[in-house]
Each structure stands twice: as C-alpha cells, then as structure tokens.
N, C-alpha and C positions, 0 to 999 in steps of 0.2 A: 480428399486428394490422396493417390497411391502415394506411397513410398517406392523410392527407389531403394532396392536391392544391393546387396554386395556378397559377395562371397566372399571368407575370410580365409587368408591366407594358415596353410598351419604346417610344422615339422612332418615330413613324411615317413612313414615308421617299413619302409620298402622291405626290410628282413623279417618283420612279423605280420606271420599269412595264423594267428592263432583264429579260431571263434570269436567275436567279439572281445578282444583284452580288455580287460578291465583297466588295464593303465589308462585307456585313452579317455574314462571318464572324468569332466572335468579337467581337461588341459586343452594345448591344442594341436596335440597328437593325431593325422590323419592317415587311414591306411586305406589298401586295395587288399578287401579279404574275400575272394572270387567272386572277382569282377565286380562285388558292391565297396563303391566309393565312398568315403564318409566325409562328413563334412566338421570344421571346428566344434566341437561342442559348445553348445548355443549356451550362454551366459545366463539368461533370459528363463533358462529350464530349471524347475522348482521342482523339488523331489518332497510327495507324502507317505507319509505312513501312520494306518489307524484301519481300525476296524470299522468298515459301511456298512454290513450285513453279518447275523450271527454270530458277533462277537468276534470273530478273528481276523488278524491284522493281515492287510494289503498293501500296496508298494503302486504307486503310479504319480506321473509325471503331468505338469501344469506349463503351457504355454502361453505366455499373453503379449501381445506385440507392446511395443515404445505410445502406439497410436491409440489403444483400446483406453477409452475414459469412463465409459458405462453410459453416454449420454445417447447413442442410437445401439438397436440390438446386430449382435456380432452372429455369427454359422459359426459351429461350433464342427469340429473335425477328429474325429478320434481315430488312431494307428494301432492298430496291432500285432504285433512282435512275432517274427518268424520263431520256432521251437528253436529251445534252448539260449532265446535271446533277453531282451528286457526293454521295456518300454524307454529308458533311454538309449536303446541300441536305435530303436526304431525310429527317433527323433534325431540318431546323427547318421543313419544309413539311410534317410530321405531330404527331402527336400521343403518338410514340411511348416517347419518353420519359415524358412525363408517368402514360399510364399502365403503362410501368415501375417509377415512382416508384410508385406508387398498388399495383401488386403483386407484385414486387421481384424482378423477372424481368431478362434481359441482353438490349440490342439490341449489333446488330453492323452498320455499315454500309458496306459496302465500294464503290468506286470502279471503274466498267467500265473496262477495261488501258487501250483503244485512243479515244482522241479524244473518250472520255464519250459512248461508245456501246457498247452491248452487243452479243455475239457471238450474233444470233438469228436460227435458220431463218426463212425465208419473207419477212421484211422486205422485204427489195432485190432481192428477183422481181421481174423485168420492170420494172426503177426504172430512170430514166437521169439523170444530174444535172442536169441542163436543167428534170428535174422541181421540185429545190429547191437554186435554188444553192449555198445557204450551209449545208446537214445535210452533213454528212458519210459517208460510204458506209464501212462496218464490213461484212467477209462472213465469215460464219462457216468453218471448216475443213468438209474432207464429212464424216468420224466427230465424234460428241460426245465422243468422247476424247482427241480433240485440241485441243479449244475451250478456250481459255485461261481463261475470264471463269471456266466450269463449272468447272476445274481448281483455280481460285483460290477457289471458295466452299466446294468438298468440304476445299479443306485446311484454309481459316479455319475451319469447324463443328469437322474434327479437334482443331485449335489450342484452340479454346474450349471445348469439351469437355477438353483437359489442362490450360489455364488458370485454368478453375472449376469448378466444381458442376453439372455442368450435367446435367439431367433428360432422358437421352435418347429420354423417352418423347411429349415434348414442344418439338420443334423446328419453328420455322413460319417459311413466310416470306411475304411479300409486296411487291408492287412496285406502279407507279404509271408508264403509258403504255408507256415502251418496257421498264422496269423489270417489268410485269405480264407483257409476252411474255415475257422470259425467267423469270420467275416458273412460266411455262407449260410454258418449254422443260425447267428444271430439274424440276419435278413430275412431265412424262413420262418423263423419263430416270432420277432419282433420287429421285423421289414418295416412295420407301417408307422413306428417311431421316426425312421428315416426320411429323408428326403432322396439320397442315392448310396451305393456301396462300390466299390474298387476291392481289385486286387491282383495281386501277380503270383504267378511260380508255384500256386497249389490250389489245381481243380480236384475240384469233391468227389467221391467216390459214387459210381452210377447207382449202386443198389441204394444210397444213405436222399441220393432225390427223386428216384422215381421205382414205384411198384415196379412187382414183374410183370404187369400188364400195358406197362408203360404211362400210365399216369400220372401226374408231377405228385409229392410229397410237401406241400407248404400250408403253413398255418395267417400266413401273413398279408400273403399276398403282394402287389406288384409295389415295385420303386425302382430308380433309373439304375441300370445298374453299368457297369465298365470292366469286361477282363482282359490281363494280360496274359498272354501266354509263351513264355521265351522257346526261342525257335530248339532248341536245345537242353530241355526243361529235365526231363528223364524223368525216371519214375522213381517214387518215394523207396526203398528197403522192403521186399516180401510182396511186393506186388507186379504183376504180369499182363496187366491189362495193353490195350494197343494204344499209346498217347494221342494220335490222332481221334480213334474213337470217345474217349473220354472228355478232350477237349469240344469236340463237337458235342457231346451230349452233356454239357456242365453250358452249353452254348444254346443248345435248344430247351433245354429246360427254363431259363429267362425269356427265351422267344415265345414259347407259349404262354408264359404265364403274363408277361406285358404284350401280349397279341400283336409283334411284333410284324411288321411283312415282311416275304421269307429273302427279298430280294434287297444287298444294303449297298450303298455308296460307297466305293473304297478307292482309298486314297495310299501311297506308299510314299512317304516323305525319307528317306535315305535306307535306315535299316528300321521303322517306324513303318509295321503294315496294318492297315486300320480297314475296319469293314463298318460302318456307320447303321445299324438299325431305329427304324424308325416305328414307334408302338403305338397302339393306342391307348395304351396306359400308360405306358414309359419306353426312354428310348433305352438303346442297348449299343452301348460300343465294344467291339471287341479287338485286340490289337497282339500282332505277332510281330515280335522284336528279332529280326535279323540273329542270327549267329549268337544268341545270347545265353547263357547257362543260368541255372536255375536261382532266381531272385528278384530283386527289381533294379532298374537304373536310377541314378540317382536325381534324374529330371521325371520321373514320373509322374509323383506329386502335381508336379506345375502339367503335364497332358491330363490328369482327371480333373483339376481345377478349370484351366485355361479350353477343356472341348467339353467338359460335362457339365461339373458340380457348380461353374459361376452362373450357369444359368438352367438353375433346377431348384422346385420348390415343391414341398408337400402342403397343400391346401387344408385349410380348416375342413374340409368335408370328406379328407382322405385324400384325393383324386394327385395327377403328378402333373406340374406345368413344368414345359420348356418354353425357354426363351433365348433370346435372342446372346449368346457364348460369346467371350475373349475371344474364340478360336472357332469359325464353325466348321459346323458336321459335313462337311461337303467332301462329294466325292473327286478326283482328281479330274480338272479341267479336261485334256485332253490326255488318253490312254487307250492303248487296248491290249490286250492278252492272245494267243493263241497257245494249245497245247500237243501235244505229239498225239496222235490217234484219234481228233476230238475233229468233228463238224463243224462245232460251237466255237464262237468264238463272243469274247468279253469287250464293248464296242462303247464308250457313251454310259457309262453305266448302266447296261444291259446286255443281255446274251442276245447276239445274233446269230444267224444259219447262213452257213460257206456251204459251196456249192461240193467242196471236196475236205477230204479231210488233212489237216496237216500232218507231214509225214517226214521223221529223220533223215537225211542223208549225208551220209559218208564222204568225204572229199580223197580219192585212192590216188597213190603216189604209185610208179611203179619202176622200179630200178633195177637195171641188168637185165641181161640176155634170158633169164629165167624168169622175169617176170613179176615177181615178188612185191608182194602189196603191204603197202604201210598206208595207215592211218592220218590225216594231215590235217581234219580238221571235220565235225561232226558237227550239222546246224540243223535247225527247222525250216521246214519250206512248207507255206500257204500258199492259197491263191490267190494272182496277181487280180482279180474279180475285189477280192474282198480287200486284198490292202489299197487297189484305187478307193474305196469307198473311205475307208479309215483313214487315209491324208487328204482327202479331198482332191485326187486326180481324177480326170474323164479317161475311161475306161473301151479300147477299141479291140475286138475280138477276129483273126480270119483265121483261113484254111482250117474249121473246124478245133479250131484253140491252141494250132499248132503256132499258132502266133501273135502277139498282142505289144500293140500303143498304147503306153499311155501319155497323157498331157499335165503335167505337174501344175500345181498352184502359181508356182514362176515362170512358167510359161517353159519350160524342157521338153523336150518329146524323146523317151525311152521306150529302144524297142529290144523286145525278145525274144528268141525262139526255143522250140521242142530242142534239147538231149547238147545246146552252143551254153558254156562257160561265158560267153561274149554276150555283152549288150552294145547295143549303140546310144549313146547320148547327144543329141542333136545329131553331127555327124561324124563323131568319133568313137572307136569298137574300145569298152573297155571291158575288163575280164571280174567275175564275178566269186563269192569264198565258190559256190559250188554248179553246176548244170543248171537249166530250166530243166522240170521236171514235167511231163503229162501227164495229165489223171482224168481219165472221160474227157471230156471236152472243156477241162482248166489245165493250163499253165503256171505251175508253180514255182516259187524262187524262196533262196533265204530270204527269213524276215530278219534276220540280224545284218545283210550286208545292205539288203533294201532300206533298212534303215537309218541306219549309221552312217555309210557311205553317199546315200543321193536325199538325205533329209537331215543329217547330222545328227540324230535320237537316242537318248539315251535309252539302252536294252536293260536288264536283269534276265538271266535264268536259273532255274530250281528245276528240278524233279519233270523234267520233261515239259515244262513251262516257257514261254518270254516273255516279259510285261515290259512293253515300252510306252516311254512318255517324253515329255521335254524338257523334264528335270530330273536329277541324280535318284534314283529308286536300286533297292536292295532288296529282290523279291522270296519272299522266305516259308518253307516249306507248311506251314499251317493255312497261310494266306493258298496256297498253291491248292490242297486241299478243298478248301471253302470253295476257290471257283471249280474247280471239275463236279462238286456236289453239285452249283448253282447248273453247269454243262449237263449233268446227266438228271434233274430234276429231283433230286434231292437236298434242296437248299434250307428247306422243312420238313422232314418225312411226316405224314401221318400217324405212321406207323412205327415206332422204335424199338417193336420188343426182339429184333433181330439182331439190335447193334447190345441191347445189355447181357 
C-alpha cells in the first residue's frame, strides 16, 4: 500500500538568496534560491563517507523510506547535483524523497570528488576563466575509465545493490544543470545499467554527442529517457551556441538512438509543455516549463516518476518495456495550434493542411482630423474552413468565400463576411477584436476572439503561436519551436550536419 505524503512545514529563510547555504543542512530552514524551492531537510537522509574506489574518500547520501523492510526488491533512484552543489543539496531542492516515501523506493545521492563539480565532457571546451571567475574548472580524464566521478557511481550502484534489495531491473538516474550533463555522460557510456535517465536546465554540448558528420556518439546505447528544458534556461558562461538549436539536437539525438517516431503527443498542462515520444526501443519525454529559469521545479521528481520511471523496466535481455504509468503519455484530448505564416496547422495530434495560411492582423484605431493610427490590439487570423473542422461545426461557403455559415455544435448559426468587424449570431450583429479577412477563396477571422468569445476556450500565445484547448495551457517558446519544426517537416531531420 502507498503511503500517503506530507510536506513538511519549515522556517522561511526569504533574505538568503546565497548558493546552497550550508545553514540549511540538517534543520528546517527552507528557502527560494532562483526560483528552486527546497523542502525540510529529510530526517530520513544518512550522510557517508569512505573510500569505494582507489582509495580515496567520497561523500554521498542514503535514502530509505519508513516502508522499505527488504522483503520485496525496491528501484533504486539516484540524483545528481547541479555544479557547485552537493548531494544533500539535491535531496532538499527535489522532491525525491518525498516520492520515495510515497513508493518505497531508495535514492542515493552522491557528491562530485573535485570542487562540486563533475567530471563532464564538453563543458570547459574552449572556456577560459576570465569567462567566470568564481566556477571552478574541473576536466575530465581522456578515457571514461579513468573519470573518477563515473568510477564512484558504478561502485556506489554495486554497493546498494549488496546493501538492499535492489531491483536491478529498475535503476534510474537523474541530475539537474551540470548534474543532467553527467547524467548524459553516464547514460552514453553506461545507459544500459539503467532502466531510464532525467534531467533538467543542462543539455549537452552538440560536438560531445554527435560527429561532424552527424552520427550519434554513444557506447551504450538506448534507455527511456525524459528532458527538461526551462523556457528560460540561457546558456552556461563562454558559450554562443543558439539554445533552441541545442535543445533540439540533445532532443534528436535520443530520438534516433531509441528509434523514436519523429511525430509525439503533446499535451500543455498549465506552464508544463510536454511532447510525449514513442520508440521502439524506448520512449522519450521531453518537457518545456513555461517562464522557468534555469534549474528544476520542485515537483519534477514526481513528473519523471509519475509519466515515466513508474512504468519502465530494463529486461534481463537488455531490451526497455513500458507499461502501463501513474500518469499516461497521452496527448491532450481536445487542442489545436495555428502559427503566423504557417499553412499547417496542429489538429488532433497531428498536422493538418489549411487551405490558407494564417496571417497577423492589426486592429487600427484612428483619432482626429489627421488621421493618426494607434495600435489597439494585434491577433491571428485562420481560416473559418479549418476552425469549423477543429470544433466540430458544419461549415457553409458563398459568393466565392466572401461569405460563410457556420452551424455550432449547439446548434448557433454564425455568419460573416469579407473586410465587416460584425458577425451575426443567430439574429443578432455582434462586433468581433478584428475584420474577416479574404485570402483566395477563404474567410479569415481571429482565432483568439473565435475562441474565447463563441466557444469559451482557453488560448495561450508565444512567438507567433496560439495553442488552444479546454483547459488552462501556458504555451512556451521551445514547445513553439518543436511544432513549426513538426509544420515545416523537420520534426527529425535526416540530415543534422547543418544545425551542428
């Protein structure tokens, strides 16, 4: 039986925005140190220290729920620490514990050797310290064999596999910024210990996963994987890369290696944008957080557990089963998308083809004898063709498109014409944010007032986007990205040696 949960209440420390303070270990001091939240320090969390490899001492932290007896075998979960942090930072700026306690599984959090920095390809390429005076410069060894941080998590898994119970069908990990590259590094090199991997607020540098011929870089090969990527992330110190391109190609690189299809289910659940892939080796969630700066939230945990890791297993024979989640993979019941300049539009989870394309328009005020134009309000306008199809109204065309019926689901009849601000609904003229618009032989109108106004529907817009649905969505500029790729038929390129 689960346990139920609590969050425990703790002193809020509002005037210390330090790095992880060290005060807050062991009491129950909670702070907001940008924008990550922390929670009590967990009672429950056991601090080691000892030498697992090559004689020298190491620092990492043991998790064991109230519930864990040893009598059935436990998933075992390990966290790793953004730079400059420490494995008890990473156990009270998650959520990890908690749902531990909730389904009585083991975290393990361990401590990078050197300076609380991890030993990660690609990082301090072309870095010079002048770029950030105060990070400290960590390089990794040239074999991954020789990488201490790698050395020291192969033997702590050994360790807790002779220590407990542990379900070796089900070991995951994840990390958070500098924590999430090496998250990356270990999943390429030793993926196939895993069952799945997480991470948020630091994708891998494009040359450290793929040749310059575009070829993926992995020795390990496929397991489920889940990235976050905050809407807001920015780029690490000395580097100039484009973050949308980066993101996408730290995103196609798990799509091809779990033979994902290029086309995913996405759902936006407030400021939570999810794009749902489905592999044939493994699935692949990827998820853009609204408005978010660089880190993770502190319900994350509970998103990779509750849409991935509760129902993901690595088989005795390698291969990766999903089954049936806490939370599933689905994409949003009822949504669709249109973009400014795009044809395409996002319908059902799938792109469909408008007869026209959707196109800006201006709402001009115009005041005094001179004429003078002010701005009063700037929407999208589709065609009335394609948004009958996407609420389900019947759809009536004349005078060559200069005017169009439709019949609503509840039985309404809305009519409009070429260049009139005015519709009619049933028999009364009501005034619209902007014109009908003609384009060829479509009739266009806002989809914002279309929406809102004679369906009640919740809009979002971003970046020349609106994604409407029938629940509260917050549509955020990575997710924005991902469907115009899916619009202009690069949702997978073949070819990626133009983006590195």
């Amino acid at each position: 039986m689960k346990k139920n949960i609590t969050i425990l209440p703790g002193r809020p420390d509002d005037d210390n925005r330090e790095y992880l303070p060290e005060k807050l270990k062991g009491t129950d001091i909670v702070v907001n140190e940008n924008g990550n939240n922390s929670i009590v320090y967990p009672k429950r969390l056991k601090e080691f220290r000892e030498a697992v490899i090559d004689g020298t001492e190491d620092t990492w932290y043991e998790y064991v729920p109230e519930s864990y007896d040893g009598s059935s075998k436990a998933p075992l979960v390990i966290g790793l620490h953004g730079g400059l942090m420490t494995g008890w930072g990473h156990a009270v700026y998650t959520s990890w514990t908690l749902v531990a306690d909730r389904e009585g599984f083991i975290c393990l959090f361990p401590d990078a050797h050197e300076k609380r920095m991890w030993m990660n390809e690609g990082v301090f390429d072309n870095f010079t310290q002048d770029m950030a005076p105060d990070l400290p410069i960590v390089l990794p060894p040239d074999k991954i064999e020789d990488n201490h941080d790698v050395n020291m998590i192969l033997a702590l898994i050994e360790r807790m596999k002779e220590k407990y119970n542990i379900d070796e069908g089900r070991i995951f990990m994840q990390g958070m910024s500098m924590g999430n590259i090496m998250t990356g590094q270990f999943a390429r090199y030793y993926g196939n210990i895993l069952a799945g991997a997480a991470g948020s607020g630091g994708p891998v540098e494009p040359a450290t996963i793929f040749d310059k011929d575009g070829a993926v870089k992995n020795r390990a090969g496929h397991l489920a994987i889940w990235q976050s990527r905050p809407e807001k992330n920015g780029l690490p110190p000395g580097k100039s890369y484009d973050e949308f391109t980066v993101n996408k190609l730290n995103r196609f690189y798990w799509m091809k290696i779990n033979e994902c299809e290029p086309i995913p289910e996405i759902s936006i659940l407030g400021e939570n944008n999810f794009a749902f892939y489905k592999g044939k080796k493994a699935d692949l969630v990827y998820l853009d957080i609204k408005n978010r700066d660089h880190g993770q939230t502190l319900d994350e945990a509970f998103l990779y557990w509750d849409y991935l890791f509760s129902g993901t297993r690595r088989e005795a024979d390698g291969s990766i089963t999903h089954t049936d989640t806490i939370l599933p993979r689905k994409g949003d019941e009822f949504a669709f998308a249109v973009a400014e300049g795009f044809d395409r539009a996002w319908s059902g989870n799938r792109t469909v083809q408008m007869r026209e394309k959707a196109v800006r328009r201006d709402k001009l005020k115009y005041h005094g004898l001179n004429g003078e134009q002010k701005v009063r309000g700037s929407y999208l306008c589709a065609p009335l063709s394609f948004l009958a199809e996407a609420v389900g109204a019947e759809y009536q065309s004349a005078e060559g498109g200069a005017a169009v019926t439709l019949m609503l689901k509840d039985g309404r009849r809305v009519q409009f014409a070429e260049g009139s601000i005015g519709c009619v609904i049933e028999d009364s003229v009501r005034s619209m944010y902007c014109e009908a618009l003609r384009r060829g032989e479509e009739l266009l109108v806002s989809v914002e007032w279309f929406t809102q106004y004679l369906l009640n529907l919740q809009i979002s817009y971003c970046n020349g986007m609106v994604y409407v649905t029938d629940h509260f969505t917050n549509l955020s500029a990575n997710m924005v990205d991902l469907i115009k790729d899916i619009f202009m038929g690069q949702a997978l390129p073949e070819n990626i040696t133009e983006l590195l």
